[in-house]
C-alpha positions in Angstrom: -0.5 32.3 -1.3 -0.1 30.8 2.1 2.4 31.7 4.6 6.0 30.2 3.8 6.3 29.3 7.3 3.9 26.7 7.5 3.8 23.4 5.4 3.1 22.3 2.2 -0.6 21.7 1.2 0.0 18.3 -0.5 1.9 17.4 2.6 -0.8 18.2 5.4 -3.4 16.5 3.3 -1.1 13.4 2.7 -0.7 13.2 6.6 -4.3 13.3 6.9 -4.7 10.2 5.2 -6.7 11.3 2.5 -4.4 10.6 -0.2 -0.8 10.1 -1.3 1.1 13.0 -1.6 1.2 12.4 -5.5 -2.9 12.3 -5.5 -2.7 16.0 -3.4 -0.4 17.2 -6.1 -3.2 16.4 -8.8 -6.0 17.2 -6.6 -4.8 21.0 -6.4 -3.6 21.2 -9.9 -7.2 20.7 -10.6 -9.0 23.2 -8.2 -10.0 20.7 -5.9 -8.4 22.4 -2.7 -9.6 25.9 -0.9 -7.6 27.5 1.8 -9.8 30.1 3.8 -12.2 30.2 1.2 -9.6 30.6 -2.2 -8.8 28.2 -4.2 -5.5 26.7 -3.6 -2.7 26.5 -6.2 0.7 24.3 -6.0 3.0 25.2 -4.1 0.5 26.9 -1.1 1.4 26.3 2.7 -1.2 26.0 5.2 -1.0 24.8 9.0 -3.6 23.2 11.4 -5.3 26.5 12.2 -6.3 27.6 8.5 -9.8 26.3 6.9 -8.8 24.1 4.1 -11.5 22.1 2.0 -11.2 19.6 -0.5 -14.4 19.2 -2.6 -16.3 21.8 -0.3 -15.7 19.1 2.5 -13.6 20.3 5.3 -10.5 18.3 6.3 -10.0 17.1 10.1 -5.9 17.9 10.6 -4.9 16.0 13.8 -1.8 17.3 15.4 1.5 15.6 14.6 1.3 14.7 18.3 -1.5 13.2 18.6 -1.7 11.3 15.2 -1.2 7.3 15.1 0.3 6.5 12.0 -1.8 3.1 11.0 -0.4 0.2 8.6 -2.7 -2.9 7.6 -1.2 -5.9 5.5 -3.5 -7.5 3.3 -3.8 -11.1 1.6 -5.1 -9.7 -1.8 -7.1 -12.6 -4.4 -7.5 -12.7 -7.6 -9.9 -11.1 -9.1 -9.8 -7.6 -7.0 -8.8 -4.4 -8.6 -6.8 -1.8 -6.7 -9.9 0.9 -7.0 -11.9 2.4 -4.3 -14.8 1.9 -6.8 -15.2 0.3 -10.0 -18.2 1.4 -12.7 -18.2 -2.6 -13.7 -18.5 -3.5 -10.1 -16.1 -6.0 -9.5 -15.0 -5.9 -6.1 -12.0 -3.8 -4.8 -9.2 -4.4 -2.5 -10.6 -1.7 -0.3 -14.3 -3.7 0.3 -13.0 -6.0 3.3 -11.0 -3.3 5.5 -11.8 -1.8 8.6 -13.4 2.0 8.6 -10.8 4.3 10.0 -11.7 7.6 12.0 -11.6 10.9 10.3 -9.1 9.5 7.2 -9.1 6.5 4.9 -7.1 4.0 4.2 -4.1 4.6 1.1 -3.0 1.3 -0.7 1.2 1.8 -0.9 1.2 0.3 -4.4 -1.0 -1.6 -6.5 -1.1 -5.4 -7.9 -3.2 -5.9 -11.0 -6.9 -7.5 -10.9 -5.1 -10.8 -12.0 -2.2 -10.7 -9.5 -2.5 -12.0 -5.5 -0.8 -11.7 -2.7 0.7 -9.2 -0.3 -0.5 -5.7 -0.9 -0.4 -3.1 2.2 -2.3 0.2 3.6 -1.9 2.9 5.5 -3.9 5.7 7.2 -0.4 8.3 6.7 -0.5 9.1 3.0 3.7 10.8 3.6 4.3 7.4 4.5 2.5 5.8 1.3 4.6 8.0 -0.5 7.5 7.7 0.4 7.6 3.7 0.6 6.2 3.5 -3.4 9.1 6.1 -4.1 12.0 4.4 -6.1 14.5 6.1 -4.3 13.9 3.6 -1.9 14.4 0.8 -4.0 12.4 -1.6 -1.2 12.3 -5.3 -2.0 9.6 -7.7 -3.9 9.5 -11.2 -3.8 6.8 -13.0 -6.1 6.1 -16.3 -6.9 6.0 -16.8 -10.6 4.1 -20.0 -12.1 5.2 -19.6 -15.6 4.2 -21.6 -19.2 6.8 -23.1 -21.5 10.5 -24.0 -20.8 12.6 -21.8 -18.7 16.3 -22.3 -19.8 19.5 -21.3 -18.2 19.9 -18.4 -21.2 16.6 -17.1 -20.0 17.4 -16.8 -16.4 20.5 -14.9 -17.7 19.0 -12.5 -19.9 16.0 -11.5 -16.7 19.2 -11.3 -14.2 21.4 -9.1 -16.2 18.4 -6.9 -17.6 15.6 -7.0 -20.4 14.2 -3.7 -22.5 11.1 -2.8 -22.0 8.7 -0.3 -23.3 9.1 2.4 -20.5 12.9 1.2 -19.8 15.5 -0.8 -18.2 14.6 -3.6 -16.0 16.1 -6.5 -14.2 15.4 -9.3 -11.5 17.9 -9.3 -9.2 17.6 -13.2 -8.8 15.5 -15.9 -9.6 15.2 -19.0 -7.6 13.9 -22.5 -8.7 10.8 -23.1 -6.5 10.0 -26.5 -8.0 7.1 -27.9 -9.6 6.9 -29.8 -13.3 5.8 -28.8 -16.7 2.9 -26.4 -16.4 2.9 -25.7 -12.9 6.3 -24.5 -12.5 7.0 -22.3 -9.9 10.2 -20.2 -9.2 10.6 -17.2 -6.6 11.7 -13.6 -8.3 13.1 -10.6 -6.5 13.4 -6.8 -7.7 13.6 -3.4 -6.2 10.6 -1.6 -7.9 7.3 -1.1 -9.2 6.5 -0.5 -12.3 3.0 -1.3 -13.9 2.6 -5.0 -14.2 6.8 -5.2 -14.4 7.0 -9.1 -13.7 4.7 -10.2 -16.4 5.9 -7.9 -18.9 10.1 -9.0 -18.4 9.0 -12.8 -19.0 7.4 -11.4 -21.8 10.3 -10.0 -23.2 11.7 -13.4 -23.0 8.7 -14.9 -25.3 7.6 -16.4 -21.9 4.0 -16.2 -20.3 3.0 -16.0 -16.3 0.2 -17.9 -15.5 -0.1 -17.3 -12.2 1.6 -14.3 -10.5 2.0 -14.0 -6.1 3.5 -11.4 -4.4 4.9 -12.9 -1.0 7.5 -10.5 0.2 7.6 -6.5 0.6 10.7 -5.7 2.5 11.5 -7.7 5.2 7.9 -8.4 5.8 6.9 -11.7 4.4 2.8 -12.9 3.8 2.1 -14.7 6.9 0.7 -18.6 5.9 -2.2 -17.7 8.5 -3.6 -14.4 6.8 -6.1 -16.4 4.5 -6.9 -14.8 1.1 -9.3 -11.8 1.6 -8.5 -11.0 5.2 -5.8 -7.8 6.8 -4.3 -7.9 9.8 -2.4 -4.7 11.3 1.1 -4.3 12.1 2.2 -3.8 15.6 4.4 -1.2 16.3 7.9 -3.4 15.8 6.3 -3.8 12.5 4.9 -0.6 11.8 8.7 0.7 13.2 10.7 -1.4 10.1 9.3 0.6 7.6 9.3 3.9 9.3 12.8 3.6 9.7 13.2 2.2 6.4 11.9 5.2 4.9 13.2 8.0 7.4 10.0 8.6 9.2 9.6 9.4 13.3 8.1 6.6 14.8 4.8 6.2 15.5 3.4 7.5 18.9 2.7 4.1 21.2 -1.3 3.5 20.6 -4.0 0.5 20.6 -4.3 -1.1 17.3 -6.8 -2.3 16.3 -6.5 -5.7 17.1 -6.2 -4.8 21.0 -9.4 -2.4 20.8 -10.8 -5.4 19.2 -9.9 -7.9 21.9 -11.5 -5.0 24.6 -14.6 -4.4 22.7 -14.9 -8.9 22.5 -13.8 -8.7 26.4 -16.8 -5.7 27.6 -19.2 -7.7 25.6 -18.6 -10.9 27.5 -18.6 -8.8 30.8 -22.0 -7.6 29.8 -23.2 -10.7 28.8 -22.8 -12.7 32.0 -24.3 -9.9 34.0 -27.1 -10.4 32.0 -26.7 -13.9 32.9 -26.5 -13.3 36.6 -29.9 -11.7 36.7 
C-alpha cells in the first residue's frame, strides 16, 4: 500500500487527463496500474514523486500549480460514435480535436452514433467526473423531431414521469418548437443522463424520435456559428461556470488555444513578409 498521506490513485490519474476517475477505478481493478514497480490495487495513494505506470507507460503528473484545466465544446453529427476507436471504423467524436500535451482529451458524457449536437471535453478527468455525476443533476436541452401525434395526455405522462427499464424518469418540461406532421419539433429539458434516456421515454409513450439534438448543457447553449464537426474552447468565464458549478478551484489564468493559435497565425505572417522584404 501507498502512504495515506498522499492522494488517491484514481484521482492523480483522473487529473492527468488520462481518464475519468470511473475509467481509473476499472483500470486498477484490472492490474493495469504499478506504483514503484508493484502493481497497484484500489484504494492505493500515491503523490507526484512516486513512479507510477499505467500499461508499462509512465504517467507525466503536472503539479496542481502548474496544471491548466482545458474544456473544448463540440458540434457532434450524426453518424459519430463516442469511441476513441471503432473495429468497424466509423469515425469517432475524438477524430477532429486538437492534440493536447502530455494528456488526452475525456468526453464528459456521451450521445449515441444517431444523436447530434453539443457534446464537451476536457483535459481534467476530476472534472469529467464530477460534471457526468448525477448528484449534480446539470441541465439538457434537446431538440426532439418526433413521428406520430403528440397529444396533451402524452406531454402529461413524460412531465410527471414514465417507467423505464433501469427506472424512474421524467422531463421536466417540454416546449412546442413548431413544425407540421412529420417534422415536428419540440424542445425537452431533464437533469441527467442515462443511456439513450430521450428516445427511450417517447418510447414508453408508443412514440418514435426521428431526429434527436442536444442544444443545451447547463447554461451553455450550442453556438449557431460552431458548424457540425468543428470544437471551439471555452475561455476562462466559460471554463469558470462549470468549475463552480461542480465545486472545483478555478483554473489557473493560461493561453487557450485559440490565442496560441492566433500567435502561431501572427509569427507566420511576421516571417512571411521578411521573406518578402528580401
Amino acid at each position: 500500500m501507498i502512504s495515506m498521506e498522499n492522494e488517491k490513485l484514481q484521482k492523480i490519474i483522473a487529473h492527468a487527463g488520462l481518464c475519468s476517475r470511473r475509467e481509473a477505478e476499472t483500470w486498477i481493478k484490472a492490474g493495469r496500474v504499478s506504483v514503484n514497480g508493484s502493481i497497484a490495487e484500489l484504494g492505493d495513494r500515491a503523490s507526484g514523486k512516486d513512479k507510477i505506470r499505467v500499461d508499462g507507460k509512465i504517467l507525466q503528473v503536472t503539479a496542481k500549480e502548474d496544471f491548466q484545466r482545458r474544456m473544448l465544446a463540440y458540434h457532434k453529427p450524426e453518424g459519430e460514435i463516442c469511441s476513441r476507436k471503432d473495429p468497424q471504423g466509423r469515425p469517432t467524436v475524438f477524430d477532429n480535436l486538437p492534440q493536447v500535451k502530455n494528456a488526452r482529451w475525456i468526453n464528459v458524457g456521451r450521445l449515441d452514433i444517431n444523436t447530434s449536437g453539443l457534446m464537451f471535453f476536457t483535459n481534467d478527468g476530476e472534472l469529467a467526473n464530477r460534471l457526468m455525476h448525477p448528484t449534480h443533476q446539470i441541465m439538457r436541452k434537446y431538440a426532439v423531431r418526433v413521428r406520430g401525434q403528440v397529444t396533451e395526455e402524452i406531454i402529461k405522462k413524460l412531465t410527471r414521469g414514465v417507467e423505464l427499464e433501469d427506472g424512474y424518469a421524467k422531463f421536466e418540461s417540454i416546449n412546442d418548437a413548431g413544425g407540421e406532421g412529420s417534422n415536428h419539433w419540440y424542445h425537452v429539458v431533464l437533469r441527467e443522463g442515462k443511456n439513450r434516456e430521450v428516445r427511450r421515454m417517447w418510447e414508453a409513450v408508443e412514440t418514435q424520435v426521428s431526429r434527436l439534438h442536444r442544444i443545451q448543457y447547463g447554461s451553455f447553449e450550442l453556438p449557431r456559428s460552431l458548424k457540425r464537426g468543428r470544437w471551439s474552447e471555452l475561455d476562462l468565464k466559460e471554463l469558470g461556470v462549470f468549475e463552480e458549478l461542480v465545486g472545483l478551484k478555478k483554473s489557473v489564468s493560461a493561453k487557450t488555444l485559440q490565442q496560441s493559435n492566433r500567435k502561431r497565425q501572427t509569427n507566420k505572417r511576421l516571417k512571411a513578409r521578411k521573406i518578402h522584404r528580401r
